[in-house]
PQR file with spaces between the fields and no chain letter, atoms N, CA, C, O and H, PARSE charges and radii, in Angstrom:
ATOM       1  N    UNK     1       0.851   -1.180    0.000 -0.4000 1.5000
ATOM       2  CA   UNK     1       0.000    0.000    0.000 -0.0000 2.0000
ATOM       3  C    UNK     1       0.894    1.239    0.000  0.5500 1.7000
ATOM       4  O    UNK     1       1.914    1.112    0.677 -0.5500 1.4000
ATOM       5  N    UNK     2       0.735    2.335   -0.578 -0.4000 1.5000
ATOM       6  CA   UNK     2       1.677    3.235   -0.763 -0.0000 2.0000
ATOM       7  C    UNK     2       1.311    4.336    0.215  0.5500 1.7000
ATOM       8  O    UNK     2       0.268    4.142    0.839 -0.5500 1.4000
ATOM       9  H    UNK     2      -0.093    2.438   -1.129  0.4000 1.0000
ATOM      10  N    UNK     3       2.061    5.595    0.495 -0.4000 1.5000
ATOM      11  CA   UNK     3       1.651    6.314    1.495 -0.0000 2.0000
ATOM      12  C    UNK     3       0.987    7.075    0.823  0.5500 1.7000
ATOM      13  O    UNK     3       0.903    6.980   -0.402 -0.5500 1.4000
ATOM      14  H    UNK     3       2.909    5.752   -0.011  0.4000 1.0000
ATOM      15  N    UNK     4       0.162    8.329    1.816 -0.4000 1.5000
ATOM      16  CA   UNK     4      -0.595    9.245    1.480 -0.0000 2.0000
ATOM      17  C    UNK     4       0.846   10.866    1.499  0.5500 1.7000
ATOM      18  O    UNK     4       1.781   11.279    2.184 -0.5500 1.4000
ATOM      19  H    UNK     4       0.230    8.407    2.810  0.4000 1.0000
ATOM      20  N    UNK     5       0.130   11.177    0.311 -0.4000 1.5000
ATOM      21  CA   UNK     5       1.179   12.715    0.029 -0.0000 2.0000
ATOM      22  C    UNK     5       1.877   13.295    0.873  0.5500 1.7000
ATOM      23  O    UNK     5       3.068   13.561    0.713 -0.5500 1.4000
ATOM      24  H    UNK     5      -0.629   10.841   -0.246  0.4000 1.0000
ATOM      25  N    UNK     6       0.928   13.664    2.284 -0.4000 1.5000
ATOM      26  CA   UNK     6       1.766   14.342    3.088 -0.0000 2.0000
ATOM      27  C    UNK     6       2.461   13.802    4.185  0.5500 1.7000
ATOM      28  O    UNK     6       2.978   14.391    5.134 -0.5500 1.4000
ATOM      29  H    UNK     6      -0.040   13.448    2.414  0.4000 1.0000
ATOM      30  N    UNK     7       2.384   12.218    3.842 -0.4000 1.5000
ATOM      31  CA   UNK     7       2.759   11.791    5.322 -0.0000 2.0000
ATOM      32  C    UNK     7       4.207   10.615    4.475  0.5500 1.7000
ATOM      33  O    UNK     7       4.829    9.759    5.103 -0.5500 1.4000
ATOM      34  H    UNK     7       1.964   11.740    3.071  0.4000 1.0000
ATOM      35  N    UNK     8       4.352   10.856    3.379 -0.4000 1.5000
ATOM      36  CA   UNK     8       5.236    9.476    2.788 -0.0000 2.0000
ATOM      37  C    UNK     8       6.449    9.491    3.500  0.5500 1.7000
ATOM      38  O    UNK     8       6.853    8.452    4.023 -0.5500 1.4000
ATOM      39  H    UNK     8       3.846   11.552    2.869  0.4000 1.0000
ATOM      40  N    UNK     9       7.177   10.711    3.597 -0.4000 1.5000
ATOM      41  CA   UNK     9       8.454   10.500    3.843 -0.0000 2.0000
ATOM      42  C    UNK     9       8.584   10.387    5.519  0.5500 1.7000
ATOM      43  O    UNK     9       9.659    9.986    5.963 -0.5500 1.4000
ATOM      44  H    UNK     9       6.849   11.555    3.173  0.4000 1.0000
ATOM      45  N    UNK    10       7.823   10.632    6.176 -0.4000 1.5000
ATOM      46  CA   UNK    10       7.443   10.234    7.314 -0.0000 2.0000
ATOM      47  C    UNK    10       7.787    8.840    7.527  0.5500 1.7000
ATOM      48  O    UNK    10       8.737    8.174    7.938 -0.5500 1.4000
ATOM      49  H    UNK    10       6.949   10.958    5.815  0.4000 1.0000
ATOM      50  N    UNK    11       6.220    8.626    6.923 -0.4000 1.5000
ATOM      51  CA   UNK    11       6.484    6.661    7.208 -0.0000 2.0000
ATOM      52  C    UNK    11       7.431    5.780    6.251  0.5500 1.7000
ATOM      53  O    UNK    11       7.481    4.563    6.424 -0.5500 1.4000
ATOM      54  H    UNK    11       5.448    9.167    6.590  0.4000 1.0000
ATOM      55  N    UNK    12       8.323    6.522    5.051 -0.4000 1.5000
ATOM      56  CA   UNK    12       8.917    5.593    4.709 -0.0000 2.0000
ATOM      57  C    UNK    12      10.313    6.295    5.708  0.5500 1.7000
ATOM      58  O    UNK    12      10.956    5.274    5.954 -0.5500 1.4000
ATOM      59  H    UNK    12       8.283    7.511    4.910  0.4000 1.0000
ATOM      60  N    UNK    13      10.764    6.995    6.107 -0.4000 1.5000
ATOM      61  CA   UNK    13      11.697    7.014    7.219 -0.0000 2.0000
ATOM      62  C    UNK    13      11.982    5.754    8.428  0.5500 1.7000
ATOM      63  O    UNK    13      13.040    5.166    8.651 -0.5500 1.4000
ATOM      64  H    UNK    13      10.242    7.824    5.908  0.4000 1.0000
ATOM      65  N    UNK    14      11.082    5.639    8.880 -0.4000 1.5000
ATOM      66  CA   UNK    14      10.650    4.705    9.671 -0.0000 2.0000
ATOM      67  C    UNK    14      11.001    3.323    9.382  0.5500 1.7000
ATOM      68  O    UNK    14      11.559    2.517   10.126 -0.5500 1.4000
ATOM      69  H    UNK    14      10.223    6.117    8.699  0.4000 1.0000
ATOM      70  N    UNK    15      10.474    3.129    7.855 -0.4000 1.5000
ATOM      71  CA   UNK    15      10.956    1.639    7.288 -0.0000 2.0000
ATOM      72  C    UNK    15      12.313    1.888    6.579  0.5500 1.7000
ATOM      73  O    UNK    15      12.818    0.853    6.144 -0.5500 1.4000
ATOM      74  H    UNK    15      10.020    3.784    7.251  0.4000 1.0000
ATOM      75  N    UNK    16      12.921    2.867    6.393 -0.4000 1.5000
ATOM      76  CA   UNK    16      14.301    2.631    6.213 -0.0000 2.0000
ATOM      77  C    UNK    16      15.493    2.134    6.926  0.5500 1.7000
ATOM      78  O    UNK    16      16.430    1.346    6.805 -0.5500 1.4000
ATOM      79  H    UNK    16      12.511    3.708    6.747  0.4000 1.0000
ATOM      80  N    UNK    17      14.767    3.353    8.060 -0.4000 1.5000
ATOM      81  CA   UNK    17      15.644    3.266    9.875 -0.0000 2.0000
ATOM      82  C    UNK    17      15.692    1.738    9.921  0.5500 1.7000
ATOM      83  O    UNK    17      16.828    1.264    9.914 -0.5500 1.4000
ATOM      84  H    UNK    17      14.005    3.993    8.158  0.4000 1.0000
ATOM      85  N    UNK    18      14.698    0.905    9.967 -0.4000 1.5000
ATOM      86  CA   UNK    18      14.659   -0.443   10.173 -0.0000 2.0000
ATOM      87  C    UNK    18      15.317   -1.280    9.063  0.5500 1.7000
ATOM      88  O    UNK    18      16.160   -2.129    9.354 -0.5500 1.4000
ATOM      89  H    UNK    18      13.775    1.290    9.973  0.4000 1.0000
ATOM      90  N    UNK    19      14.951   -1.055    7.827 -0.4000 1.5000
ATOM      91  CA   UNK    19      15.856   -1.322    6.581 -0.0000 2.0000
ATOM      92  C    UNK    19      17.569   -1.484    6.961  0.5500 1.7000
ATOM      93  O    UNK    19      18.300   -2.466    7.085 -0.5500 1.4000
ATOM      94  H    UNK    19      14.266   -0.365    7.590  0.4000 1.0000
ATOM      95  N    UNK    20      17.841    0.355    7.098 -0.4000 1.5000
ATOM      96  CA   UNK    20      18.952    0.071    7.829 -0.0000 2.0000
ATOM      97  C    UNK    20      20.625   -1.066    8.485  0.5500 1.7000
ATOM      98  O    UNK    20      21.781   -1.423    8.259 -0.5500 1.4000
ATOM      99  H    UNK    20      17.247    1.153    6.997  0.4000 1.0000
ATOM     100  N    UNK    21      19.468   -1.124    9.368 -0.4000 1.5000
ATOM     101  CA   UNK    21      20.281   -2.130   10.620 -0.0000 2.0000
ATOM     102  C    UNK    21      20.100   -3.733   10.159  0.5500 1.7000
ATOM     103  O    UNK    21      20.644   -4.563   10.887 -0.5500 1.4000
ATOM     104  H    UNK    21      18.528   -0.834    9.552  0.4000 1.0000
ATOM     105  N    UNK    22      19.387   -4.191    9.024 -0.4000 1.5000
ATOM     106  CA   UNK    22      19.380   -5.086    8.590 -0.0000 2.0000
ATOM     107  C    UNK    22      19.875   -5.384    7.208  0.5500 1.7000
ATOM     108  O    UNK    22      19.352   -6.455    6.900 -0.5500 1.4000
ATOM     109  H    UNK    22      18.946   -3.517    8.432  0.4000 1.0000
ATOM     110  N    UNK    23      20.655   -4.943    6.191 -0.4000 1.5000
ATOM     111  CA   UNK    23      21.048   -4.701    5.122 -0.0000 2.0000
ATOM     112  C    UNK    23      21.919   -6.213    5.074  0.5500 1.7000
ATOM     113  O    UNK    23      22.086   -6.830    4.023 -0.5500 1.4000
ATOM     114  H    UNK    23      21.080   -4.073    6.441  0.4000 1.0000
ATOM     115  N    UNK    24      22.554   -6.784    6.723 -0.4000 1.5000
ATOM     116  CA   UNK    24      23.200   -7.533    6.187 -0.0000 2.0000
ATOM     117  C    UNK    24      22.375   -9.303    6.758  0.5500 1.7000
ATOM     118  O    UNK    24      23.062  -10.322    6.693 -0.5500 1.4000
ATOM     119  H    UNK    24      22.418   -6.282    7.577  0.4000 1.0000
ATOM     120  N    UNK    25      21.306   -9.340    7.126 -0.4000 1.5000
ATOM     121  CA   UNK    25      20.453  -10.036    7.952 -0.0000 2.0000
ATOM     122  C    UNK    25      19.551  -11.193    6.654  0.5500 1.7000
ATOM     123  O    UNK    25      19.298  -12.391    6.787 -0.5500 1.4000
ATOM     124  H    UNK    25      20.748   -8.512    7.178  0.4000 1.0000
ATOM     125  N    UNK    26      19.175  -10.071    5.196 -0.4000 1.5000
ATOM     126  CA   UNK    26      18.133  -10.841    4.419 -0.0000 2.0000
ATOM     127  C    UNK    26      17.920  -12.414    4.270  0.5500 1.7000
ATOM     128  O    UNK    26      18.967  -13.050    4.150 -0.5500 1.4000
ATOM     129  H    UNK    26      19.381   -9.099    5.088  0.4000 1.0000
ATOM     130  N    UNK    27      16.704  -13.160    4.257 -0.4000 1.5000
ATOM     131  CA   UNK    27      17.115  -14.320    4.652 -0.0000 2.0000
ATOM     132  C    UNK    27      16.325  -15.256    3.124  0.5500 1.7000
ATOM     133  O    UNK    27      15.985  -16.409    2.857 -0.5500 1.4000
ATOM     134  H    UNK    27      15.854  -12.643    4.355  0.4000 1.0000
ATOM     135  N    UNK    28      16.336  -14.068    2.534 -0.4000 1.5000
ATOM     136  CA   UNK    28      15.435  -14.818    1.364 -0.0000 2.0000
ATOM     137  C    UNK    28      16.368  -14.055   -0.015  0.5500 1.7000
ATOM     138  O    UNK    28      17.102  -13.106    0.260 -0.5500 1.4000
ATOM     139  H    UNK    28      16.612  -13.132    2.751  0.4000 1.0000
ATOM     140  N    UNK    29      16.257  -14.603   -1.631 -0.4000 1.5000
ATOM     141  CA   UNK    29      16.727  -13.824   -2.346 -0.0000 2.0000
ATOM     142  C    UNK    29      15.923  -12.881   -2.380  0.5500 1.7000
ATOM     143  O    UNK    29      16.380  -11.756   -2.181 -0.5500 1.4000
ATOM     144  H    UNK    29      15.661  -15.374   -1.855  0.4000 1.0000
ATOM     145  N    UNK    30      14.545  -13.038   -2.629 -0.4000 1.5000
ATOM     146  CA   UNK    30      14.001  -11.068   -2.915 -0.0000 2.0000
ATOM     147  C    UNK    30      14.121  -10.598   -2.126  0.5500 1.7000
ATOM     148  O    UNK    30      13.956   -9.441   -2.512 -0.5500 1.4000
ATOM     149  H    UNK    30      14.175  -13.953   -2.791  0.4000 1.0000
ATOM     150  N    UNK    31      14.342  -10.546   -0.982 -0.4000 1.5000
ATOM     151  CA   UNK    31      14.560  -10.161    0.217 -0.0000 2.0000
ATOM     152  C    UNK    31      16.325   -9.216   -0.435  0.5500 1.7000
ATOM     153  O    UNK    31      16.391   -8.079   -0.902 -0.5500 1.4000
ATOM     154  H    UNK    31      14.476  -11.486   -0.669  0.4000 1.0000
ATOM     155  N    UNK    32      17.291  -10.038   -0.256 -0.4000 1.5000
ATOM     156  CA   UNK    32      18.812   -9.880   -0.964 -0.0000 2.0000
ATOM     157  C    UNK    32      18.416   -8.553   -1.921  0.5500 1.7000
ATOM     158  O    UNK    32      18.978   -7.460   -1.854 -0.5500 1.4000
ATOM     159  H    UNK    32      17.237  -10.962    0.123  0.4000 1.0000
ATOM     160  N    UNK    33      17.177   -8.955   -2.940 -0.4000 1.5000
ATOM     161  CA   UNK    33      17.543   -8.421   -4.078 -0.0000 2.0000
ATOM     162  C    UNK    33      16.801   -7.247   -3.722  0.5500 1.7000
ATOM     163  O    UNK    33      17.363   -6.225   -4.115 -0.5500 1.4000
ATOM     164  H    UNK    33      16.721   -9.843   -2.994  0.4000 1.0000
ATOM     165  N    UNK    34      15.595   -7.029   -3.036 -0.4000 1.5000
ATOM     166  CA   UNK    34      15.076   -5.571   -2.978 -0.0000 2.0000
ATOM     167  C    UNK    34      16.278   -5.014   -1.857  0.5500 1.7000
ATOM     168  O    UNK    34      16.310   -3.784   -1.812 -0.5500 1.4000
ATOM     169  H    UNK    34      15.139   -7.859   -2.717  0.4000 1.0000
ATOM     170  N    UNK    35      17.094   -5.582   -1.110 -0.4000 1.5000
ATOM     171  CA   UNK    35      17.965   -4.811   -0.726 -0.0000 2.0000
ATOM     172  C    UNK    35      19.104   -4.105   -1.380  0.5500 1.7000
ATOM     173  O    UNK    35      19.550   -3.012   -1.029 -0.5500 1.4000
ATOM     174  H    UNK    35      17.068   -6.581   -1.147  0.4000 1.0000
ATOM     175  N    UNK    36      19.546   -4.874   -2.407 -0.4000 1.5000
ATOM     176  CA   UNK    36      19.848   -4.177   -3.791 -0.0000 2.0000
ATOM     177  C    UNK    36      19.279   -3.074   -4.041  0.5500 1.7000
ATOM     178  O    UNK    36      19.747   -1.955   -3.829 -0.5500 1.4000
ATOM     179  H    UNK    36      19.183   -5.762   -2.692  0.4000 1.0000
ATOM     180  N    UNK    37      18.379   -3.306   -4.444 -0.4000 1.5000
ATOM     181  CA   UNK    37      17.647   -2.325   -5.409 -0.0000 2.0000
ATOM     182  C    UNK    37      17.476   -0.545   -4.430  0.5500 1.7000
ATOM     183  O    UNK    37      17.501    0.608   -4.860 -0.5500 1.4000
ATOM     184  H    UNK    37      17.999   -4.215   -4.617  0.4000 1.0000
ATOM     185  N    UNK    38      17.332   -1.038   -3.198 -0.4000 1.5000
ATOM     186  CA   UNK    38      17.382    0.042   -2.443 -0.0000 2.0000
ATOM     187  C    UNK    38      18.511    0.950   -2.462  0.5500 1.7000
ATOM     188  O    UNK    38      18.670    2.146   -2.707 -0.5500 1.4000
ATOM     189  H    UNK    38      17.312   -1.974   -2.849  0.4000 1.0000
ATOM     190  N    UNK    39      19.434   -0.288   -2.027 -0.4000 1.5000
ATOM     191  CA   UNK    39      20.489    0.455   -2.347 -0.0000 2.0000
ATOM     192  C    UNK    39      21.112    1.365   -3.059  0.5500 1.7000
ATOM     193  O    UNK    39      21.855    2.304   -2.772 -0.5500 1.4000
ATOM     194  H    UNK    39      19.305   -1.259   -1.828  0.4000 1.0000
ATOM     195  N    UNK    40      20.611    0.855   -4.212 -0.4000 1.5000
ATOM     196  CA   UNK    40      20.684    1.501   -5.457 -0.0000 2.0000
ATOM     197  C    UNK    40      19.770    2.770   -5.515  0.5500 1.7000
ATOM     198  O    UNK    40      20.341    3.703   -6.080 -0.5500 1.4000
ATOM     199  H    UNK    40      20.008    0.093   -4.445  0.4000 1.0000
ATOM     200  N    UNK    41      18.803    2.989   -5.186 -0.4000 1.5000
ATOM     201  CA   UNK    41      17.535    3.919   -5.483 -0.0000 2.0000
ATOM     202  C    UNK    41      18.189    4.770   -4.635  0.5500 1.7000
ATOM     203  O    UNK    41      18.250    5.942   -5.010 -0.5500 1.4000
ATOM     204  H    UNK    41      18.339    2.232   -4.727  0.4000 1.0000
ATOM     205  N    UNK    42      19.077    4.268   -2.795 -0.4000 1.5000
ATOM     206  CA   UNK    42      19.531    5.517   -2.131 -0.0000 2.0000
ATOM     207  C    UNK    42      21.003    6.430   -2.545  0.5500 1.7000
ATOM     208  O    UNK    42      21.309    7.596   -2.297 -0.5500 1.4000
ATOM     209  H    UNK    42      19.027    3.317   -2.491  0.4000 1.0000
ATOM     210  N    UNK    43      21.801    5.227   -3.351 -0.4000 1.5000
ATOM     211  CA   UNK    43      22.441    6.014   -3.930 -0.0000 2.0000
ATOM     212  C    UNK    43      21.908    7.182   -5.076  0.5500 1.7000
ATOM     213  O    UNK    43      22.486    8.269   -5.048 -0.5500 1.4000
ATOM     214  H    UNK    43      21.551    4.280   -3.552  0.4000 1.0000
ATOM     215  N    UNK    44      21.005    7.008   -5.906 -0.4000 1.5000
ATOM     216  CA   UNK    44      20.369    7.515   -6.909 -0.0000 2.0000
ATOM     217  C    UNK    44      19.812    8.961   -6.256  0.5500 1.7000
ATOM     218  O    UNK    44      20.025   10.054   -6.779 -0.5500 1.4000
ATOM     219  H    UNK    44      20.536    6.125   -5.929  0.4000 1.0000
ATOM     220  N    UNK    45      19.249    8.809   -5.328 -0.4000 1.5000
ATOM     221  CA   UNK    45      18.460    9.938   -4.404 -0.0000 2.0000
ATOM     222  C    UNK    45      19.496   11.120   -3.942  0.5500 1.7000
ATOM     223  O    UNK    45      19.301   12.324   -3.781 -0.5500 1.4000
ATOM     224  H    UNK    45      19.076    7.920   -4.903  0.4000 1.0000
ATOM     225  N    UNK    46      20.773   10.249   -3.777 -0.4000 1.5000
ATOM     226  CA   UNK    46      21.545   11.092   -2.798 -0.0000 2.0000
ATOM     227  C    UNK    46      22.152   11.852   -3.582  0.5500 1.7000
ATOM     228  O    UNK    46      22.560   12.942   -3.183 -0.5500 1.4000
ATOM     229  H    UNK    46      20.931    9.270   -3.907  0.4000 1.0000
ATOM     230  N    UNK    47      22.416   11.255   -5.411 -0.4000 1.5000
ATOM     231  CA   UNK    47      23.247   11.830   -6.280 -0.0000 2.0000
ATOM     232  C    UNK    47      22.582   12.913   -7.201  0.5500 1.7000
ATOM     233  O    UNK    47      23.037   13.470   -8.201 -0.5500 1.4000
ATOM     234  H    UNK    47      22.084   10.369   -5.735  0.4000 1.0000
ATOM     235  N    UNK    48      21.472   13.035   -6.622 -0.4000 1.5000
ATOM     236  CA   UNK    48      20.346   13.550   -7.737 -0.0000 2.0000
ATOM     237  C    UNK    48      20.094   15.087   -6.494  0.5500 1.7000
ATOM     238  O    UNK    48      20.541   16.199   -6.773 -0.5500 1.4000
ATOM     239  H    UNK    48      21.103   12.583   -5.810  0.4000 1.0000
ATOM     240  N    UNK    49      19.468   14.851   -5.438 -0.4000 1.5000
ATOM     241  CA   UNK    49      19.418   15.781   -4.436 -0.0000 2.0000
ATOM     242  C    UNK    49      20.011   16.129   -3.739  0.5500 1.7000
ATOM     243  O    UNK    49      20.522   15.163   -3.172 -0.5500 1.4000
ATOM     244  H    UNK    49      19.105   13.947   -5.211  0.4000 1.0000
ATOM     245  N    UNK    50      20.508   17.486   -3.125 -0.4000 1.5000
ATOM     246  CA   UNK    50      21.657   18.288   -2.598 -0.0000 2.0000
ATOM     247  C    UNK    50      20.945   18.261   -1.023  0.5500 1.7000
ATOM     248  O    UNK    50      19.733   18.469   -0.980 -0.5500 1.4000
ATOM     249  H    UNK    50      20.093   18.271   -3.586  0.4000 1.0000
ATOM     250  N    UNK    51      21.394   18.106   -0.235 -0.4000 1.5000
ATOM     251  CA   UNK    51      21.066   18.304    0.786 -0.0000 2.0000
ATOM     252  C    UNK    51      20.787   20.003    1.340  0.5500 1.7000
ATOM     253  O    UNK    51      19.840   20.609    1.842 -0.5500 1.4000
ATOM     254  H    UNK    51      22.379   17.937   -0.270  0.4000 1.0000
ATOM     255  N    UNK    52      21.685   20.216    1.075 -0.4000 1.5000
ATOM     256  CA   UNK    52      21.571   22.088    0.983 -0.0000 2.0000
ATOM     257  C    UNK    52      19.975   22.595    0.588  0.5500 1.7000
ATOM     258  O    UNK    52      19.151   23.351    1.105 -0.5500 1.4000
ATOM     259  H    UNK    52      22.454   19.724    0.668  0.4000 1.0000
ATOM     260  N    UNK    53      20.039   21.631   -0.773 -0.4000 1.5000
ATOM     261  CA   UNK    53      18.533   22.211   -1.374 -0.0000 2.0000
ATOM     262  C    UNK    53      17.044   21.790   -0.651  0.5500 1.7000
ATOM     263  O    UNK    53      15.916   22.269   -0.773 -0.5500 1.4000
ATOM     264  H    UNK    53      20.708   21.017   -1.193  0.4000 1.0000
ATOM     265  N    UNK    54      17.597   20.641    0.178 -0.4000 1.5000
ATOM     266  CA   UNK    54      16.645   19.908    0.579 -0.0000 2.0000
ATOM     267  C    UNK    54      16.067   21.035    2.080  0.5500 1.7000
ATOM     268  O    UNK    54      14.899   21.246    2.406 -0.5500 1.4000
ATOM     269  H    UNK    54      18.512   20.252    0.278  0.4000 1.0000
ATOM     270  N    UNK    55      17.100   21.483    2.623 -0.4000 1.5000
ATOM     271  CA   UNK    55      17.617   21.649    3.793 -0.0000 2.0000
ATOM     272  C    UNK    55      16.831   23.064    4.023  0.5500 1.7000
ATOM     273  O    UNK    55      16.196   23.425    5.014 -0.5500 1.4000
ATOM     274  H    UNK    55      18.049   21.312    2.359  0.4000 1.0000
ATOM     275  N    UNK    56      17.156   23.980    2.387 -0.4000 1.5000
ATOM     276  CA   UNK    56      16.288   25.317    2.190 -0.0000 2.0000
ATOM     277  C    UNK    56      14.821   25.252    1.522  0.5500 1.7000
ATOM     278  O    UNK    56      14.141   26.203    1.136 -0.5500 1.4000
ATOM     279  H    UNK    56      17.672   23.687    1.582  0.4000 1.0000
ATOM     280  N    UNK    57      14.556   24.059    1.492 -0.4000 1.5000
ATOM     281  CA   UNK    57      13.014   23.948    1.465 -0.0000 2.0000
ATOM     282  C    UNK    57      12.043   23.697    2.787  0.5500 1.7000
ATOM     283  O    UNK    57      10.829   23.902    2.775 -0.5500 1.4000
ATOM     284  H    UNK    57      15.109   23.287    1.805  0.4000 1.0000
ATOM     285  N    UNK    58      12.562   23.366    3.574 -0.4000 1.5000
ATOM     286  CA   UNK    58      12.246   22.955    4.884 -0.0000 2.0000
ATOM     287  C    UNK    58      12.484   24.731    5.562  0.5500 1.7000
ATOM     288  O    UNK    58      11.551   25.430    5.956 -0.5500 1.4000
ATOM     289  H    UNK    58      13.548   23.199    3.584  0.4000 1.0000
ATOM     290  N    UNK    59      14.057   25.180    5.547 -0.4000 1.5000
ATOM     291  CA   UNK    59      13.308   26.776    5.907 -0.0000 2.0000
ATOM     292  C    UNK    59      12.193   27.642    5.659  0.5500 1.7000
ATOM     293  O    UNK    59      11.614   28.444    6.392 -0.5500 1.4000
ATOM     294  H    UNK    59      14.815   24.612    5.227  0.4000 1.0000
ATOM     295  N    UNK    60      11.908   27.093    3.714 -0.4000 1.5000
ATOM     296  CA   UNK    60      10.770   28.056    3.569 -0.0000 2.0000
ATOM     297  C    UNK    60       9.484   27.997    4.122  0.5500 1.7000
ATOM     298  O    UNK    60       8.735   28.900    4.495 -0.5500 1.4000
ATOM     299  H    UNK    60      12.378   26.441    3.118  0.4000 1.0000
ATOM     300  N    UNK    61       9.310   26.334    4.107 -0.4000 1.5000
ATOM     301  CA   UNK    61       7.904   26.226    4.604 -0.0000 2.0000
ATOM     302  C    UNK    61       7.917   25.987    6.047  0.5500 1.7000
ATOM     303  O    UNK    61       6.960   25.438    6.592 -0.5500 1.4000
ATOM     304  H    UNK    61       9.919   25.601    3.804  0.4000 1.0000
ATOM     305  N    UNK    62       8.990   26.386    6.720 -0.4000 1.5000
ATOM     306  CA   UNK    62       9.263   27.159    8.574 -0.0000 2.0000
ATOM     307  C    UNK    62       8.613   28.388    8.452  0.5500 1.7000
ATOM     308  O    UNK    62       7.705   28.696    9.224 -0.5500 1.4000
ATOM     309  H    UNK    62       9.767   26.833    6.277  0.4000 1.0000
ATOM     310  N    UNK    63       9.075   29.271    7.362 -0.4000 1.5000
ATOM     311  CA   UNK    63       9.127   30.552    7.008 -0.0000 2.0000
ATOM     312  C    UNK    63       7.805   30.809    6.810  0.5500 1.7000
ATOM     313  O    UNK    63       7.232   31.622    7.535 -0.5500 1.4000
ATOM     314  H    UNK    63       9.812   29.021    6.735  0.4000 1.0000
ATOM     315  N    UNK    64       7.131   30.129    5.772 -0.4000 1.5000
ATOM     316  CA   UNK    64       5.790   29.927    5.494 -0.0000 2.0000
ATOM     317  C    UNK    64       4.818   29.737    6.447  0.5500 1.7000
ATOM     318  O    UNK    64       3.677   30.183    6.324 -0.5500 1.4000
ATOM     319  H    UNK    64       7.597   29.468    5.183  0.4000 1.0000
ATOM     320  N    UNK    65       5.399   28.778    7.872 -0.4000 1.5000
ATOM     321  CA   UNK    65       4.381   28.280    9.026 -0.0000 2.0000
ATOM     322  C    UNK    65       4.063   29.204   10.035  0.5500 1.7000
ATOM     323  O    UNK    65       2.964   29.380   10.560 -0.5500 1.4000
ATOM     324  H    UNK    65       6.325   28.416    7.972  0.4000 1.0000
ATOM     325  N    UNK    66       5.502   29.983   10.336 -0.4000 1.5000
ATOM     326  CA   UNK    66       5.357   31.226   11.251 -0.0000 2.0000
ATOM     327  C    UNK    66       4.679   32.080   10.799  0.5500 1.7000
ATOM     328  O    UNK    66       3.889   32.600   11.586 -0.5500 1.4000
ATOM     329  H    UNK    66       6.395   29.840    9.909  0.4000 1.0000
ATOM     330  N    UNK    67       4.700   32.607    9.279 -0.4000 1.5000
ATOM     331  CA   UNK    67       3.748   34.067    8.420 -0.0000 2.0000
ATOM     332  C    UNK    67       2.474   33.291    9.032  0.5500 1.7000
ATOM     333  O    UNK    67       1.800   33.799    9.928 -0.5500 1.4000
ATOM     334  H    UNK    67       5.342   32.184    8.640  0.4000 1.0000
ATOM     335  N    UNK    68       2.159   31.871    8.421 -0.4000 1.5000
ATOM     336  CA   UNK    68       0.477   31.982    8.730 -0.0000 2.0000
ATOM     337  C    UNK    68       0.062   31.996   10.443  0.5500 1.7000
ATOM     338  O    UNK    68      -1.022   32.351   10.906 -0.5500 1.4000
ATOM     339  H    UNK    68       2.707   31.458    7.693  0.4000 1.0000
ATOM     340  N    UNK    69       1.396   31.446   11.294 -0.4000 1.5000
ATOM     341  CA   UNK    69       0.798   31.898   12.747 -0.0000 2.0000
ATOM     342  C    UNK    69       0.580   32.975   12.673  0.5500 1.7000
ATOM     343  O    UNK    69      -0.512   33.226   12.163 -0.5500 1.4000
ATOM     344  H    UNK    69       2.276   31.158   10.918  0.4000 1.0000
ATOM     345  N    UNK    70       1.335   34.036   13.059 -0.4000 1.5000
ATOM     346  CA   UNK    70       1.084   35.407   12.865 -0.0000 2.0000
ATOM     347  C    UNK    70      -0.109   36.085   12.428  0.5500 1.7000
ATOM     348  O    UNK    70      -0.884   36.799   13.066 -0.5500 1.4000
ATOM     349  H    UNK    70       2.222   33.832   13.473  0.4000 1.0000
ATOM     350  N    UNK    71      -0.112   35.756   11.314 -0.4000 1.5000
ATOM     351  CA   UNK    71      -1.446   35.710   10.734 -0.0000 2.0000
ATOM     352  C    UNK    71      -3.185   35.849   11.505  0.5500 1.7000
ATOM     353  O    UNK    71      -4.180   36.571   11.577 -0.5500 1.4000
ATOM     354  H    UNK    71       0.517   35.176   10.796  0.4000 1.0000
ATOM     355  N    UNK    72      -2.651   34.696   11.906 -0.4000 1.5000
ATOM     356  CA   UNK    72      -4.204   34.432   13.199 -0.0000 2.0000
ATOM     357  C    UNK    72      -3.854   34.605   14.461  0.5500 1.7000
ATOM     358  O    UNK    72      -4.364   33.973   15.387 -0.5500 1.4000
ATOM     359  H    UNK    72      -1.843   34.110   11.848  0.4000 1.0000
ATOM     360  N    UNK    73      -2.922   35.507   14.595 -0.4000 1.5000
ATOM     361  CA   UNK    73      -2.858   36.224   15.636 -0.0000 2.0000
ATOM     362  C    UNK    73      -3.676   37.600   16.037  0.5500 1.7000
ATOM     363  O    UNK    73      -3.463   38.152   17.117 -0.5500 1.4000
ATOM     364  H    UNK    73      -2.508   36.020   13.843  0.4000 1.0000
């Protein structure tokens, strides 16, 4: 089942963290092989997105959360 929009990276955090600590544990081949593939997808993620950029999107919509407190103040 896939996540809902605003909550994905949330809950796939969660199953990575756990992913993680088991990378070397798999006890099945698809098991082996989607650990592959992850692997692969986190290298892909990491080479594609800057952390910096990631890092100043999260200020804006800080930036964005405080204007609308204010707001209804």
């Amino acid at each position: 089942m896939s996540n809902m929009s605003y909550c994905r990276f949330e809950n796939t955090l969660s199953d990575l963290e756990d992913c993680e600590g088991n990378f070397d544990s798999t006890e099945s081949i698809d098991e082996a092989q989607a650990a592959i593939d992850l692997y692969r997808l986190c290298v892909t993620i990491s080479r594609t997105y800057s952390l910096s950029d990631l890092e100043a999107r999260l200020a804006e919509l800080q930036a964005e959360d405080e204007d609308e407190d204010e707001d209804q103040e």
